[in-house]
C-alpha positions as CSV (number, residue, x, y, z in Angstrom):
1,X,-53.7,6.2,108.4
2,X,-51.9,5.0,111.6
3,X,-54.7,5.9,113.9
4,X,-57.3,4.4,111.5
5,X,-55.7,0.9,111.8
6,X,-55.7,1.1,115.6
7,X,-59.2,2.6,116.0
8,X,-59.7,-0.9,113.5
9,X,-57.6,-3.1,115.7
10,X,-59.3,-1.7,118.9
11,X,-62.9,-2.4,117.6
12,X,-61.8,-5.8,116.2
13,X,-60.1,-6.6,119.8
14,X,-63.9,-5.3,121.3
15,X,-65.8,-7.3,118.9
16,X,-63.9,-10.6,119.5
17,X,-64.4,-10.4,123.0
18,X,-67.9,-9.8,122.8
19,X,-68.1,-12.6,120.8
20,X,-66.6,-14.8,122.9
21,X,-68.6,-13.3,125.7
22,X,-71.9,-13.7,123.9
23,X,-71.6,-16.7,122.2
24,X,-68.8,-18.3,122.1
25,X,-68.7,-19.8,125.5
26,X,-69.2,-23.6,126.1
27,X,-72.1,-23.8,128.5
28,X,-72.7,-26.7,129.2
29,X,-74.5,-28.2,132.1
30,X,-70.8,-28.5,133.9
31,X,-70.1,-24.9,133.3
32,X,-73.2,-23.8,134.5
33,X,-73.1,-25.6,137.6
34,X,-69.7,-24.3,138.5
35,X,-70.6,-20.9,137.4
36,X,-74.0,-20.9,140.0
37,X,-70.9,-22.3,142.4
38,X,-68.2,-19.6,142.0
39,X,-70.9,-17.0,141.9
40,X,-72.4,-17.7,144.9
41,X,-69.2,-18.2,146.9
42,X,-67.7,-14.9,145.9
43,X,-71.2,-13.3,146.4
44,X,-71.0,-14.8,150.1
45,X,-67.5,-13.1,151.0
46,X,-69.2,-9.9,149.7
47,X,-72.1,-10.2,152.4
48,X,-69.4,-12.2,154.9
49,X,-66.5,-10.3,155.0
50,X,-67.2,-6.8,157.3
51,X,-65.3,-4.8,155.2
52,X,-67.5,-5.2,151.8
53,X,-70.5,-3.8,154.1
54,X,-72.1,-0.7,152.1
55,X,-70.2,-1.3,149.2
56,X,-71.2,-1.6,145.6
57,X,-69.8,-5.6,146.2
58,X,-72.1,-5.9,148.9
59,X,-74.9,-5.1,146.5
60,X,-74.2,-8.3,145.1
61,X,-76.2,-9.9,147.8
62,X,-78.7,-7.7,147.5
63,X,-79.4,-6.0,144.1
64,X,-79.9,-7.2,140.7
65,X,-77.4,-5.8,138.5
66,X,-74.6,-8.6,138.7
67,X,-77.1,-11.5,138.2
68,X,-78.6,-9.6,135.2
69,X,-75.1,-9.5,134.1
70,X,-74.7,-13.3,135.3
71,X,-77.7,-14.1,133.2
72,X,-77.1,-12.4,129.8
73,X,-74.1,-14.6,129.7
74,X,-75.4,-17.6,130.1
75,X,-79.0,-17.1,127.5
76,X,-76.5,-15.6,124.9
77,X,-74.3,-19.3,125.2
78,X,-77.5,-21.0,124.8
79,X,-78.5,-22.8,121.5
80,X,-82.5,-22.6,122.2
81,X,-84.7,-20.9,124.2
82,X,-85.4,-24.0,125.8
83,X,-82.0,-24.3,127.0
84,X,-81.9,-20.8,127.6
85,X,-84.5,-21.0,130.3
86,X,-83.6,-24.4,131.9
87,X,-79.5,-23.3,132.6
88,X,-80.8,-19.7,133.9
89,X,-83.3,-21.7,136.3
90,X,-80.4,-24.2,137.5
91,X,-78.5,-21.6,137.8
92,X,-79.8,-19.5,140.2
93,X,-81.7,-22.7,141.8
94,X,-78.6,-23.5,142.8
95,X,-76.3,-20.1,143.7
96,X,-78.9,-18.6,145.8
97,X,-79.8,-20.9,148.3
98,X,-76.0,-21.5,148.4
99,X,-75.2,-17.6,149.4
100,X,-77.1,-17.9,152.7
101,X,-76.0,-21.8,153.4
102,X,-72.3,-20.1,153.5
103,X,-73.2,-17.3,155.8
104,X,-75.0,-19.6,158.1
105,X,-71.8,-20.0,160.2
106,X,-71.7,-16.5,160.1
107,X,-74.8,-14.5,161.1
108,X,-76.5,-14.1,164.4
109,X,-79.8,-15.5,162.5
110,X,-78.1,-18.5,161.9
111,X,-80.8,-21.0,160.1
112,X,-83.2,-18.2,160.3
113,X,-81.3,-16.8,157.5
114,X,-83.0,-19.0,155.2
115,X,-86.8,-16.8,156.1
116,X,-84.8,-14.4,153.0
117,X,-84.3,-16.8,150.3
118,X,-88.3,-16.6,149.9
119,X,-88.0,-13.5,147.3
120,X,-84.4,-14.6,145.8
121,X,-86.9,-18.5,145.1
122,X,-89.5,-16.2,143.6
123,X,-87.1,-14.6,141.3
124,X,-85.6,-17.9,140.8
125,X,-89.3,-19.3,139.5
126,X,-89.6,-16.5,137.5
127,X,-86.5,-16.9,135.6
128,X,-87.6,-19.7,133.9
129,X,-90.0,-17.5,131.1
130,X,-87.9,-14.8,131.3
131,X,-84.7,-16.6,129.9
132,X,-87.1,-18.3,127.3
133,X,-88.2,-14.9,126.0
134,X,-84.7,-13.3,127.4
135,X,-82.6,-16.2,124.4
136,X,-84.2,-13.9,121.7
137,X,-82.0,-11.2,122.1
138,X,-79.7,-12.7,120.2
139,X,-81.5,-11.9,117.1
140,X,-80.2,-8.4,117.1
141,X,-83.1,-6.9,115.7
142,X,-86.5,-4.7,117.1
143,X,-87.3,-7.8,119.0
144,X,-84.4,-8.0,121.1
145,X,-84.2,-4.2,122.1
146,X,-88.2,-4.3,123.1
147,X,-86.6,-7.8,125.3
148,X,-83.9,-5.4,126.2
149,X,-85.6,-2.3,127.0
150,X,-87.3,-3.6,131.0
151,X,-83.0,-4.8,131.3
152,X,-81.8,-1.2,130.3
153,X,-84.6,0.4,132.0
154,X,-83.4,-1.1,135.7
155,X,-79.6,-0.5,135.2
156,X,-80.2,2.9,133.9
157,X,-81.7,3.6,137.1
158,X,-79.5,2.0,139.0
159,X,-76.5,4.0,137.1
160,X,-78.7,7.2,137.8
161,X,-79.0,6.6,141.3
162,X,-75.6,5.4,142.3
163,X,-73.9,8.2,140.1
164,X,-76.3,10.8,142.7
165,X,-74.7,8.6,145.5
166,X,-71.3,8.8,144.7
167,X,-71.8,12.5,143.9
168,X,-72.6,13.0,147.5
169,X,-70.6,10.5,149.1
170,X,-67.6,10.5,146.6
171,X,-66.7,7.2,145.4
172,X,-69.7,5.0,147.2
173,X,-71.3,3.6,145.1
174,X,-69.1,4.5,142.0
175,X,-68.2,0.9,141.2
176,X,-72.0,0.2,140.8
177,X,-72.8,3.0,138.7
178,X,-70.0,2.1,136.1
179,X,-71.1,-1.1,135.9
180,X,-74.4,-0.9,135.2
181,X,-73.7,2.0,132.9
182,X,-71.0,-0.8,131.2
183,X,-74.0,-3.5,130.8
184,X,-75.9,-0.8,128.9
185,X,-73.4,0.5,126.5
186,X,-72.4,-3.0,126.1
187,X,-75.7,-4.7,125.7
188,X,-76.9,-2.1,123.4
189,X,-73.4,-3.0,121.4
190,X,-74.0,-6.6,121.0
191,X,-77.2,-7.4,120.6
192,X,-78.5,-4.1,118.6
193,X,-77.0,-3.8,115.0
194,X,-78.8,-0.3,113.9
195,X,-77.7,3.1,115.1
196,X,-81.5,4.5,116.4
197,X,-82.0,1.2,118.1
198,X,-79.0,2.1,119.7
199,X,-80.0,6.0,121.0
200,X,-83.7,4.6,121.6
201,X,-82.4,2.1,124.0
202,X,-80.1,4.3,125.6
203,X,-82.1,7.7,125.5
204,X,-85.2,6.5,126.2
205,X,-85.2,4.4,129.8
206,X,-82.9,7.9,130.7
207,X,-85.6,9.6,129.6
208,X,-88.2,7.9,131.7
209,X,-85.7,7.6,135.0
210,X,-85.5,11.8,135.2
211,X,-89.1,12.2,134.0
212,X,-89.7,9.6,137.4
213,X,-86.8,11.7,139.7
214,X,-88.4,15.0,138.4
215,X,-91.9,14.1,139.1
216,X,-91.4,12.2,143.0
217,X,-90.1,13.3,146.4
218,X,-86.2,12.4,146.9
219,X,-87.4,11.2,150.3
220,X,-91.1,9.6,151.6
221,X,-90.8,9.2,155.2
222,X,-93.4,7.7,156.8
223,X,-92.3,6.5,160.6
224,X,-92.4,6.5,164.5
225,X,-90.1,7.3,166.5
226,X,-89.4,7.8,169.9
227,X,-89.1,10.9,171.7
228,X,-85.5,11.2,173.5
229,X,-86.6,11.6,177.3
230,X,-89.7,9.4,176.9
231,X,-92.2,11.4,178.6
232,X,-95.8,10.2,179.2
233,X,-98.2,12.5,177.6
234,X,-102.0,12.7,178.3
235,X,-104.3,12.4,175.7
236,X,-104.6,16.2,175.7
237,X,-101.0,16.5,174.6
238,X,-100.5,18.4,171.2
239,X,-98.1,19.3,169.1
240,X,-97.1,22.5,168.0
241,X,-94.6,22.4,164.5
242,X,-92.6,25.7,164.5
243,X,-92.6,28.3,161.3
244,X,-89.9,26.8,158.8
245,X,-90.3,22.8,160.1
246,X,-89.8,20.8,157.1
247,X,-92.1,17.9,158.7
248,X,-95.0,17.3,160.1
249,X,-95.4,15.8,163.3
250,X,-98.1,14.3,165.7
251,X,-98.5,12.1,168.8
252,X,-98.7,8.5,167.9
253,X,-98.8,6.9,171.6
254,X,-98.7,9.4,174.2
255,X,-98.1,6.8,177.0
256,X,-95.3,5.6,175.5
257,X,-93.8,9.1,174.4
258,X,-93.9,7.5,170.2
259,X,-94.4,10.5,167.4
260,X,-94.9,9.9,164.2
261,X,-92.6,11.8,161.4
262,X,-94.2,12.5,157.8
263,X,-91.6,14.4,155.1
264,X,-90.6,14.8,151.9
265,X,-87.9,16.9,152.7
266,X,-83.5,16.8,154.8
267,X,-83.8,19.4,157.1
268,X,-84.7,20.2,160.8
269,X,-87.9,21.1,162.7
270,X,-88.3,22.9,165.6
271,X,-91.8,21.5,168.0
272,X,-92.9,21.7,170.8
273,X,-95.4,19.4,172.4
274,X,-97.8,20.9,175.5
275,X,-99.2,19.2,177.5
276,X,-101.5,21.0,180.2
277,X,-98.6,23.3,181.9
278,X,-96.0,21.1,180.6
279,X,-93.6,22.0,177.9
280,X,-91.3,19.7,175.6
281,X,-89.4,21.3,173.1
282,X,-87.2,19.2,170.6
283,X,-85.3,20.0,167.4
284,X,-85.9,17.1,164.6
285,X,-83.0,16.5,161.9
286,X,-84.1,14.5,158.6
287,X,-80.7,13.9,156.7
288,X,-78.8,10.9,154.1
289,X,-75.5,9.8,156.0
290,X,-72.3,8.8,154.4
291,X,-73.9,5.9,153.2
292,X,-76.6,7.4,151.9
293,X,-79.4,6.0,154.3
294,X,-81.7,8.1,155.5
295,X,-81.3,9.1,159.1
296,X,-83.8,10.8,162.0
297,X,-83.1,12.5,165.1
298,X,-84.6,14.0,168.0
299,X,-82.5,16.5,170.3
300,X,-84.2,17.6,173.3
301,X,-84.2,21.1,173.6
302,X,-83.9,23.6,177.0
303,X,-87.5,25.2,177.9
């Protein structure tokens, strides 16, 4: 009996909060102002501050989850769609250009910093229908999880992807992946009332992420690079990949001593480019660092 009125007093703490969250906020204009305000100045110390760099707060300059997060909040305090879409617009109208006005002062680019803000405005623009059609959520029926389900599909792979991260480069990354695996369990909470909307929206954008991971290449690289000892090579220079090279490999300026690397695949290859008596021999290493970039290069070998 005892642990039936806490799991009761737990859910009814949960379900006042998200209440409060979702709907019970006042947002008005004020509010939404100083939200855009505090958003982008915290967002700024993320990208600012060195040691934030390759962190899951850095994302904040760069990915989507936290504004998705941002955004819910503020269509779910709205009264109309209207309303919905206008405070979303101001919103972001305003906190984006002020993240790079902060880190003007701060950044080699200085001004230049601005030439970025060109995708953030175009996501900016686009808010505008998408918090009309986004306010409907909060009719907790089919509707809002087909709104939902493009949301859950994009923090699902995020989650899915930083989870892999943080797996190989324990904990990067794992601050991300519980968030956005927290905005899914919650949105599916709030704003879906019937148990199979519930698995649909969870099971089924996991469904399509693995079905995606399964059927592409963990890695597509497509680049030049430039050979370690920078020979210049004659037009009847060739390449010669040895058995077990995990890339393929070809001259892409000869004078300039540039290859080009195509793989799907970490690993290392062995070549060695001839050119008329002349021999260069160099080992190739594809691999993810610590931070889970992916990372080429070229030893020279000893004939």
């Amino acid at each position: 009996m005892k642990e039936n009125d806490s799991h009761m007093k737990q859910t009814s703490i949960l379900k006042r909060w998200t209440d409060k969250l979702y709907g019970g906020l006042n947002m008005r204009w004020p509010a939404v102002i100083l939200f855009a305000a505090a958003a982008a100045i915290v967002t700024a110390i993320f990208l600012i501050v060195p040691v934030f760099t390759n962190t899951s707060f850095y994302r904040m300059g760069v990915t989507f989850e936290a504004w998705i997060f941002f955004a819910v909040i503020i269509m779910a305090n709205c009264k109309k769609p209207l309303e919905s879409a206008l405070k979303t617009f101001v919103f972001f109208l305003i906190s984006q250009p002020l993240i790079y006005l902060l880190q003007v002062p701060f950044s080699e680019l200085g001004w230049q910093l601005f030439g970025y803000y060109r995708y953030w405005f175009i996501w900016t623009l686009l808010t505008l229908p998408m918090a009309y059609i986004g306010w409907y959520i909060r009719k907790k029926n089919w509707l809002s999880l087909l709104i939902l389900l493009p949301i859950l599909y994009l923090l699902t792979n995020d989650y899915v992807e930083a989870f892999g991260t943080a797996v190989r480069h324990f904990p990067r990354l794992l601050v991300t992946a519980l968030f956005c695996l927290g905005q899914v369990l919650l949105y599916l909470y709030v704003f879906t009332e019937k148990l199979w909307q519930k698995l649909l929206g969870f099971f089924l954008p996991l469904a399509v992420v693995l079905a995606v991971l399964l059927l592409t290449p963990r890695l597509e690289l497509n680049g030049t690079n430039f050979l370690p000892d920078e020979p210049v090579l004659s037009e009847n220079a060739v390449v010669e990949v040895e058995e077990g090279g995990k890339a393929a490999i070809s001259i892409e300026n000869g004078q300039s001593g540039i290859i080009r690397i195509q793989t799907e695949e970490y690993g290392s290859t062995d070549f060695t480019i001839r050119d008329g008596e002349t021999e260069y021999r160099y080992t190739l290493v594809v691999y993810e660092d610590d931070d889970g970039h992916s990372q080429v290069k070229i030893v020279q070998r000893q004939p």
